[in-house]
C-alpha positions in Angstrom: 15.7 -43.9 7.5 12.2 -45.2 8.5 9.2 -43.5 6.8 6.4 -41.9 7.8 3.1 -43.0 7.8 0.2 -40.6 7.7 -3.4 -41.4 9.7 -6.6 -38.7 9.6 -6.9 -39.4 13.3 -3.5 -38.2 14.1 -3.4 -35.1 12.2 -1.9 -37.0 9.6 0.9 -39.3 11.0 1.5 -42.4 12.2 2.1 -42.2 15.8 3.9 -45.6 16.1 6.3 -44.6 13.3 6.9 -41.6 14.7 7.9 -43.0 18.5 9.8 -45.7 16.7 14.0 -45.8 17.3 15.1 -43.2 14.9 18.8 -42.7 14.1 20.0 -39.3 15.5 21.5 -37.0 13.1 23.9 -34.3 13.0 21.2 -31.3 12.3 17.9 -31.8 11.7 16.5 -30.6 8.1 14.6 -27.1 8.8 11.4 -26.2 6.4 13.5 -23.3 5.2 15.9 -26.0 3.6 13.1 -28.6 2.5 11.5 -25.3 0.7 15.0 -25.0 -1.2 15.2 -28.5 -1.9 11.6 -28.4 -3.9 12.8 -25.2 -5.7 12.7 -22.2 -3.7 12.8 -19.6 -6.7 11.3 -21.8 -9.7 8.7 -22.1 -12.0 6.1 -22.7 -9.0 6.8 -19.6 -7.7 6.9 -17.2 -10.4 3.4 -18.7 -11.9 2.3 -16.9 -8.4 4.2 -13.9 -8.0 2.8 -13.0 -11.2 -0.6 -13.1 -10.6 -0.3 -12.0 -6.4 1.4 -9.4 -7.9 -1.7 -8.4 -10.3 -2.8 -7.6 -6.4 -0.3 -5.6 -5.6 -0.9 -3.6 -8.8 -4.4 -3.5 -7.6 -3.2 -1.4 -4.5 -1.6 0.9 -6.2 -4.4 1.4 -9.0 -7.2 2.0 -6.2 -4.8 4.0 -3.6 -3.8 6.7 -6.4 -7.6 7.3 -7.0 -8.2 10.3 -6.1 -5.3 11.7 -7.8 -7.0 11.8 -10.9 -10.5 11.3 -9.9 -10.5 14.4 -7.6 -8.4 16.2 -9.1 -9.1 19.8 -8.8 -9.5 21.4 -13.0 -8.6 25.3 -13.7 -11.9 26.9 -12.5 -13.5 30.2 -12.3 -17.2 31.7 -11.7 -19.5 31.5 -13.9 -20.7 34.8 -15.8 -24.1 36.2 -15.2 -26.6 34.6 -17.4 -27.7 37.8 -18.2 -25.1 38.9 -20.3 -23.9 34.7 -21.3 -26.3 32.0 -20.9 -24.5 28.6 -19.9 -21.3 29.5 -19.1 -19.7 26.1 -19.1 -16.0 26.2 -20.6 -13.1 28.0 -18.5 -11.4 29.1 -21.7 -13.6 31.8 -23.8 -15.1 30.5 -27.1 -14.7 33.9 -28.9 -13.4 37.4 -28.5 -16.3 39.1 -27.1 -16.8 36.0 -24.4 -12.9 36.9 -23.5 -13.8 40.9 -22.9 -16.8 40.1 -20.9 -14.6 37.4 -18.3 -11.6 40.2 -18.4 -14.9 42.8 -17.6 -16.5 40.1 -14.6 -13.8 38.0 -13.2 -10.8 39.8 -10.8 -7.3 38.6 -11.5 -4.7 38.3 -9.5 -0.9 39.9 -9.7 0.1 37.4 -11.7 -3.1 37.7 -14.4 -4.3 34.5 -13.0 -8.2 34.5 -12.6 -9.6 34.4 -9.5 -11.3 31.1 -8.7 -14.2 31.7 -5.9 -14.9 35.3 -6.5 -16.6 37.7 -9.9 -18.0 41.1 -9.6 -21.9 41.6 -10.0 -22.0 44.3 -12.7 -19.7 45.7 -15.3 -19.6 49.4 -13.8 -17.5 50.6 -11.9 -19.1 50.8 -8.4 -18.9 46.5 -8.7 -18.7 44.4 -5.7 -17.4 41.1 -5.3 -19.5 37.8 -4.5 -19.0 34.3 -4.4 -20.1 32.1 -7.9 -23.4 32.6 -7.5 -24.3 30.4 -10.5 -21.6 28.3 -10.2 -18.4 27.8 -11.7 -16.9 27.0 -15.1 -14.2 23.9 -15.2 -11.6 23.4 -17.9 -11.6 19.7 -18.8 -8.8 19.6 -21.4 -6.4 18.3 -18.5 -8.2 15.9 -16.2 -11.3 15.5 -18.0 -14.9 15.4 -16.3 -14.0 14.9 -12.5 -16.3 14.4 -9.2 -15.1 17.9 -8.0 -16.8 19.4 -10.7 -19.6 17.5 -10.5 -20.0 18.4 -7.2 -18.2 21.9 -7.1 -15.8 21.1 -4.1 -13.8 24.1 -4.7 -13.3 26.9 -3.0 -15.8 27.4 0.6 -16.4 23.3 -0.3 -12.6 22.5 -1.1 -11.7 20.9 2.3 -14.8 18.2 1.9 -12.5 16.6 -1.0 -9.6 15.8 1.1 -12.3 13.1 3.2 -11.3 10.8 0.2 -7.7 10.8 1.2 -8.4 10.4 4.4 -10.7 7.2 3.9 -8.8 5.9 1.4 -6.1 5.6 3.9 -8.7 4.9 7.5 -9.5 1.4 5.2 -6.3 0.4 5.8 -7.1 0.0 9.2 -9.0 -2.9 8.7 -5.9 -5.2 8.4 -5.8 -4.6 12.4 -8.6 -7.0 12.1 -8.1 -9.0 8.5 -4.4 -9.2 10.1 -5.4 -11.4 12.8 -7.7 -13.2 10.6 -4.9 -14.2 8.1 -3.3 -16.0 11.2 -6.4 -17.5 12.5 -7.7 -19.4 9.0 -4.6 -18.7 6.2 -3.1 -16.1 3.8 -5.2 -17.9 1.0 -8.7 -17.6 2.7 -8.6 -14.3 4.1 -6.8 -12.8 1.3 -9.5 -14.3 -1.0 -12.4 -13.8 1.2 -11.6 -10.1 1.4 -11.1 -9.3 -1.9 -14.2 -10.8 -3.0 -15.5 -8.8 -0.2 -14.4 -5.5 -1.6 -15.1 -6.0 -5.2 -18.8 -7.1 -4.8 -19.5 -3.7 -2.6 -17.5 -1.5 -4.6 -19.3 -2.8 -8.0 -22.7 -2.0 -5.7 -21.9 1.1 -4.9 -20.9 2.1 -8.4 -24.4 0.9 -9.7 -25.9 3.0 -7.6 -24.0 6.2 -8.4 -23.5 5.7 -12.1 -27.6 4.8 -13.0 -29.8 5.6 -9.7 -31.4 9.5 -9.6 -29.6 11.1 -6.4 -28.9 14.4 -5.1 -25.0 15.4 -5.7 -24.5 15.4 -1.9 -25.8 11.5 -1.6 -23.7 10.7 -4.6 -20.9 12.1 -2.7 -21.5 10.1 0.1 -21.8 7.0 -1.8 -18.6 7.4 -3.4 -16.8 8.2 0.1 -18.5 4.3 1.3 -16.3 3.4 -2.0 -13.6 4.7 -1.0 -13.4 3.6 2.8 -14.3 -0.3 0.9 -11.7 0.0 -1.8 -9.0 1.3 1.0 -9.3 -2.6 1.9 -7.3 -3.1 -0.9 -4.1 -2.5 0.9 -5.1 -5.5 3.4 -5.4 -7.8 0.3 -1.8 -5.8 -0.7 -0.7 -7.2 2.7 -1.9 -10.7 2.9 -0.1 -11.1 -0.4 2.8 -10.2 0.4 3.0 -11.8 3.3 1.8 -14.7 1.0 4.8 -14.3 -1.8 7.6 -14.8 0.9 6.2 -17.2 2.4 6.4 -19.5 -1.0 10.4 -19.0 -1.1 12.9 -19.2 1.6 15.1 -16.8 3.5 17.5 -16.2 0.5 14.6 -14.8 -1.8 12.6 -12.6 0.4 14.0 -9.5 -0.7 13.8 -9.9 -4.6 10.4 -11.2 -3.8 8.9 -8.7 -1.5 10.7 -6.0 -4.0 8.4 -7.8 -7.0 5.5 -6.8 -4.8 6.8 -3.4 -4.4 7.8 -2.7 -7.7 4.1 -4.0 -8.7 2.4 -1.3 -6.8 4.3 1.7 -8.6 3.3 -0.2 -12.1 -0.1 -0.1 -10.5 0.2 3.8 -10.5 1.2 4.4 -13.8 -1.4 1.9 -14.9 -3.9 4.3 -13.3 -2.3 7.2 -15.2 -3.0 5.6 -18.4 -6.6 4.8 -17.4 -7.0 8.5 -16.2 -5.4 9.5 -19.4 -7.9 7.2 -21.8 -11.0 7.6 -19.7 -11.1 11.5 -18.4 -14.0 10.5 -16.7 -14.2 10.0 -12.9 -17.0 7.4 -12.9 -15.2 5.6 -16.1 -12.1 5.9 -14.1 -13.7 3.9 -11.2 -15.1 1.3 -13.3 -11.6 0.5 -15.3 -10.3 0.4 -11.7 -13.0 -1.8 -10.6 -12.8 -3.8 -13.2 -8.6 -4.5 -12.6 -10.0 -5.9 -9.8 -12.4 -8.3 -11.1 -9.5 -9.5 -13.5 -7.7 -11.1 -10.4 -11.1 -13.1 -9.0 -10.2 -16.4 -11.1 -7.0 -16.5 -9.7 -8.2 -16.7 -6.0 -9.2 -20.5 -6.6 -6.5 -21.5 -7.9 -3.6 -19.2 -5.0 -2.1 -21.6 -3.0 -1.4 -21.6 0.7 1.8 -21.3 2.3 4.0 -24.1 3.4 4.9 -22.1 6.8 1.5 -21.4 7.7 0.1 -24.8 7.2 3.4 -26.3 9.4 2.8 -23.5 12.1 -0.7 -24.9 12.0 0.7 -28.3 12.2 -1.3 -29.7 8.8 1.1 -32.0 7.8 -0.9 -33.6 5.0 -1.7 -30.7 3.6 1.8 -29.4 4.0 3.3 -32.3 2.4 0.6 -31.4 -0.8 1.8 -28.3 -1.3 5.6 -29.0 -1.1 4.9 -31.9 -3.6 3.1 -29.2 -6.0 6.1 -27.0 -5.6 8.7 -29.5 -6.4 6.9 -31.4 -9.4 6.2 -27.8 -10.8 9.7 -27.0 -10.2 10.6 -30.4 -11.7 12.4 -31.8 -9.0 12.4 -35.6 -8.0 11.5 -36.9 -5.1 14.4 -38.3 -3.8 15.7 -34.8 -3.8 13.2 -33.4 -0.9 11.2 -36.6 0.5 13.5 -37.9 2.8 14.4 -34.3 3.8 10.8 -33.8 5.0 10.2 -37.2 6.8 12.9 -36.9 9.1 11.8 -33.3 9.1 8.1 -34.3 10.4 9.5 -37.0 12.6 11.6 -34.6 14.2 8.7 -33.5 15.8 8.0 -33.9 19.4 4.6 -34.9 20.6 3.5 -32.3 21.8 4.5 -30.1 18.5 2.3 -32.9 17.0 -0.6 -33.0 19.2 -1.0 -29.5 19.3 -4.4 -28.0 18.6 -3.8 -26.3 14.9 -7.3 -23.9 15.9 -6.2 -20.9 17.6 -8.7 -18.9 19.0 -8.1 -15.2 18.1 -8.0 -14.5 21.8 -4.7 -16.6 22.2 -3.2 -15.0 19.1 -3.6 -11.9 20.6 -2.2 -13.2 24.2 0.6 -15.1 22.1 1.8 -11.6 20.2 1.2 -9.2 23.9 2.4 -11.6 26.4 6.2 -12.2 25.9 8.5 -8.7 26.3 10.2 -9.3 23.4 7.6 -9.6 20.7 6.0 -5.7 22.5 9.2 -4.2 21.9 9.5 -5.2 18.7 5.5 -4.5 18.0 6.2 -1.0 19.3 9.0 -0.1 17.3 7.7 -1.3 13.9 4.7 0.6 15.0 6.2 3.2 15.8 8.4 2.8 12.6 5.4 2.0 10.1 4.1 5.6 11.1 7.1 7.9 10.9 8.4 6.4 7.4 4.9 6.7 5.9 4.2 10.3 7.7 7.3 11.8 5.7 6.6 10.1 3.0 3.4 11.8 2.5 5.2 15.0 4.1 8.1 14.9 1.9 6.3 14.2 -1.4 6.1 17.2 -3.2 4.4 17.2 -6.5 6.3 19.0 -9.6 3.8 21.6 -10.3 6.3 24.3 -9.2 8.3 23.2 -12.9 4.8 23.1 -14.6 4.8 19.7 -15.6 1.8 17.5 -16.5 0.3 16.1 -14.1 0.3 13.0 -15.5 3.9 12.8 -16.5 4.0 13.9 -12.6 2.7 11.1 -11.6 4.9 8.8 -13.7 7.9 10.4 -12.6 7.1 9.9 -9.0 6.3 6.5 -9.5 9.8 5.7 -11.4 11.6 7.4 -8.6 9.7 5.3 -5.7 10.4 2.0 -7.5 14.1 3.1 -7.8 13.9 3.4 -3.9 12.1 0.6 -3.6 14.8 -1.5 -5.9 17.8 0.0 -4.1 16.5 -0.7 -0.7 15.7 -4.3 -1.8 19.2 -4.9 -3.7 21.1 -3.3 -0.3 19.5 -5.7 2.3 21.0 -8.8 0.8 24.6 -7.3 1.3 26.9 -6.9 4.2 24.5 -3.8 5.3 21.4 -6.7 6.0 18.3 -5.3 6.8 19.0 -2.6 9.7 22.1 -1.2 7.7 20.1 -0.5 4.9 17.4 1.2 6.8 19.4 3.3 8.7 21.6 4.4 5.8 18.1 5.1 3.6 16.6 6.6 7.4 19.7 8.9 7.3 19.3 10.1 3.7 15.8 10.8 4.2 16.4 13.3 7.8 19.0 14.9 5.8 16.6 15.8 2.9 13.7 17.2 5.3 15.8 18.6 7.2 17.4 20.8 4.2 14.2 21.8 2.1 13.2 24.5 5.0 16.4 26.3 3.5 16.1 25.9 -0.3 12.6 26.2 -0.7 12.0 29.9 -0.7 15.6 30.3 -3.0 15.3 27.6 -5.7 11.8 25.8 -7.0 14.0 23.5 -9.1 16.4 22.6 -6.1 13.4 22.3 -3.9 11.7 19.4 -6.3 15.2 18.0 -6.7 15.9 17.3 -3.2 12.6 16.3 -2.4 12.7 13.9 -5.2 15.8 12.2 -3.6 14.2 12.4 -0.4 11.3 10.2 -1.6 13.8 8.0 -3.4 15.6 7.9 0.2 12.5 7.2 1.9 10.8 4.4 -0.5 14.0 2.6 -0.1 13.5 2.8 3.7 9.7 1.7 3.3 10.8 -1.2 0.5 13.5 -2.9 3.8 10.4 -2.1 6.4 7.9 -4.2 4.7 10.5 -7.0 4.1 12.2 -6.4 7.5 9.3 -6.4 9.4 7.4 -9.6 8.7 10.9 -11.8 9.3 10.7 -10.5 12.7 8.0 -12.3 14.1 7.1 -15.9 13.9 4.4 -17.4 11.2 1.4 -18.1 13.9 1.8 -14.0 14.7 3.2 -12.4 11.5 0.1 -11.2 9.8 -1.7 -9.8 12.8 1.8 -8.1 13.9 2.2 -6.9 10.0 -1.5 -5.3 10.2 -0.8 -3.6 13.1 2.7 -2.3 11.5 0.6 -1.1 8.1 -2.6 0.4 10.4 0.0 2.7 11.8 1.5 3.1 8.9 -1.7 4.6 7.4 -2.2 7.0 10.7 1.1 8.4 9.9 -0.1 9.1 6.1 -3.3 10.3 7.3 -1.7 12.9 10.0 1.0 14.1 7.6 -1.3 16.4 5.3 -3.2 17.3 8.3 -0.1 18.9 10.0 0.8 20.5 6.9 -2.9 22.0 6.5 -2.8 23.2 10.4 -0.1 25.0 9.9 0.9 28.6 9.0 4.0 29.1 6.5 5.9 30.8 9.3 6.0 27.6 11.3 6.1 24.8 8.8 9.8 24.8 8.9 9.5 23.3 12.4 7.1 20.7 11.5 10.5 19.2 8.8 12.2 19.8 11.9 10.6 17.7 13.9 10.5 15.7 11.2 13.5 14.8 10.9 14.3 14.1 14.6 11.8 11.7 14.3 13.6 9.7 11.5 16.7 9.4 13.6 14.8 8.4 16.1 13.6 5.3 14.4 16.8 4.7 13.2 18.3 4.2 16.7 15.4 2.1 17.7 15.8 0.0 14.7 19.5 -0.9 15.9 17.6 -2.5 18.9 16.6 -5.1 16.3 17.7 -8.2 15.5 19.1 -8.9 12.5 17.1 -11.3 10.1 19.4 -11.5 7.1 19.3 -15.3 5.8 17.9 -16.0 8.8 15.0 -18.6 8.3 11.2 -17.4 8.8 9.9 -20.6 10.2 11.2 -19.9 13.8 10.9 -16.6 16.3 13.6 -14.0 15.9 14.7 -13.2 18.9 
């Protein structure tokens, strides 16, 4: 077998070796297979999974912000300073303080307090009004948190759900960072941005936690954090994309499913931050500062072998496959030859191709064939119906008055057990669009039956709609795996960014429909609902199947 020699003129080979008389063989060697020759699975790899994953865990600290951040306390009005001066603890301190909130406050049937309205006097010609020196918080749960700080309860209430909703509109930058990851690599962009997003979030928090401001510019500040740390979910992407890249078709899902996995530890890591810190601006910082842990890292991340071959750098290509298999202690002989005939195998034109796309052609490359738009639209159109029940069908366990924090655990341990099963299922017989439509299937039936059981059973309510998020994580976990394999390396992150932007839509629209409408209707919305989710399920058999098959060429 004649070698290959490698020139900088030539993009790194030899043009006279390469037009030399070769020997024809049977089936030429596929990167897939000279990946698995180096060590598809090894030591290399899990060095980075590890630490990509410390990303992923990231995502999941920063997108479950809010949760504790803005969490709403037990609140009620304050009493007049007349007859208590600084009225700051929800709970009375003594007897007397207890008669004079049972004399000012209104309850309701229940002997809940009311948590907007108090009456003026003590007599009893009183007249309701609302807080008018403000309310009283009880911290022993969530601690000090920005609602308080800026009293978005009651008439202000809806002004805390814009955190949400930015939190999940950041996500739309990977419509842009997307195309960008195609245009100069999973390493640069995934680096670039994350830099990005941790030098303007550590801005913004200097500015909130030891600048004078008004409570309404403080609020504004930390909304610009939020829309910034939202980002993180495009760093989330780029390193996944990233982490399956390093292995071949045969590890995709247990990798992808390390990724997943890491973004549920990266909730309950948040719970215990919330839990330590019961602070909102010390809760930031901690999540910050998660962050700033990964920024060594981002030297040292390699890129991907696929990427640099669908960019035709064969020097550099051959450098990383040579890291992977010394790391993975392999010899030479066991993947060199491989990859010669490999990069001879080449035609000219593959060789003297122009490895700078502009992101015009990207763009033209992903819209202009019918194939790759179907398959755009329906992961799309996928991408926002999975994530819009998610968000519908995730009901918190307040009805079996739970902590919130164990709340939040338990939710995360179901979604990694989707997450798990989805990724275990797709490397059986089932493949990728058996699992989803099986986990698709589970999920309609579950939306479709908490309409009946909610007003009859709070218990059967939070247990179906626990299985239903199991159902539906698992559908999510084959999605993000699923979805990349479908389109070829120079187009995968821009088509996976426009899969995840719609993806966020969905979650932002799903609490939004809930919100806009009355109780008497809302069981049409689950409806709907779950038409939609069989819906995607047909689609999804339009598909091809991508089960072992390799990610180095289209799937058509």
């Amino acid at each position: 077998m004649a070698s290959v020699a490698y020139d900088a003129d030539t993009g790194g080979l030899n043009m006279d070796e390469i037009n030399a008389p070769t020997k024809t063989t049977t089936e030429s060697p596929s990167l897939d297979s000279i990946i698995r020759q180096c060590g598809d699975l090894g030591l290399y790899q899990w060095i980075h999974i590890f630490f990509l994953n410390l990303i992923s865990m990231s995502a999941g600290i920063v997108a479950f912000y809010y949760v504790f951040g803005a969490a709403e306390p037990l609140h009620r009005c304050q009493l007049p300073s007349s007859v208590w001066p600084h009225d700051a603890h929800y709970y009375s301190v003594n007897q007397t303080h207890q008669d004079l909130i049972n004399t000012y406050i209104p309850k309701d049937k229940d002997g809940k307090l009311d948590k907007c309205m108090r009456y003026t006097t003590a007599n009893r010609s009183r007249i309701l009004v609302n807080c008018p020196n403000g309310w009283a918080y009880d911290r022993s749960v969530f601690g000090y948190t920005f609602t308080e700080e800026a009293d978005l309860v009651c008439r202000s209430e809806p002004r805390k759900s814009w955190l949400s909703t930015l939190m999940q509109t950041g996500g739309f930058s990977l419509v842009i960072i997307g195309t960008l990851g195609d245009k100069f690599g999973r390493k640069r962009t995934t680096a670039i941005t994350t830099v990005f997003l941790f030098v303007l979030c550590i801005m913004t928090q200097i500015c909130m936690q030891w600048i004078p401001m008004t409570v309404n510019v403080k609020f504004g500040l930390l909304l610009a954090n939020t829309l910034i740390s939202g980002r993180t979910v495009a760093t989330y992407s780029m390193a996944f994309i990233l982490m399956i890249e390093l292995t071949s078709a045969a590890h995709t899902s247990l990798v992808g499913n390390t990724a997943l996995t890491a973004f549920t530890i990266g909730e309950g890591v948040l719970t215990l931050f919330a839990y330590l810190t019961v602070d909102w601006q010390k809760l930031k910082w901690a999540s910050t500062a998660f962050i700033g842990v990964i920024l060594p890292y981002l030297y040292f991340m390699p890129e991907t072998p696929l990427y640099l071959y669908s960019k035709r750098q064969y020097t550099a290509l051959e450098t990383v496959l040579r890291q992977i298999a010394t790391r993975n202690k392999r010899k030479e002989i066991d993947w060199y030859p491989s990859y010669q005939e490999f990069v001879r195998n080449q035609t000219l034109n593959e060789v003297n191709v122009e490895s700078k796309t502009s992101l015009s052609k990207q763009v033209r490359q992903l819209f202009s064939h019918k194939s790759s738009i179907i398959k755009l639209l329906i992961t799309c159109f996928l991408g926002f119906t999975t994530y819009m029940l998610y968000y519908e069908i995730s009901y918190g366990l307040e009805v079996i008055n739970i902590s919130p924090y164990l709340g939040v655990l338990i939710g995360a341990v179901v979604e990694a057990i989707g997450y798990v099963s989805g990724s275990a299922l797709i490397v059986t017989r089932l493949g990728r669009k058996g699992t989803f439509v099986i986990m698709m299937s589970l999920t309609a039936i579950c939306i479709l039956i908490i309409p009946f059981i909610v007003k009859h059973s709070a218990i059967g309510t939070v247990l179906v709609t626990q299985l239903g998020k199991y159902a539906v994580s698992g559908a999510i976990a084959v999605s993000w795996i699923f979805v990349p394999e479908l389109f070829q390396t120079s187009i995968r992150s821009t088509a996976n960014g426009l899969f995840i932007t719609f993806s966020h839509l969905g979650a932002i629209i799903a609490p939004v429909i809930n919100t806009s409408i009355s109780d008497e209707y809302l069981p049409i919305s689950f409806y709907i609902s779950s038409a939609l989710a069989v819906v995607v399920l047909l689609l999804t058999l339009i598909l091809p199947e991508t089960k072992d098959k390799s990610m180095d060429v289209e799937q058509d």
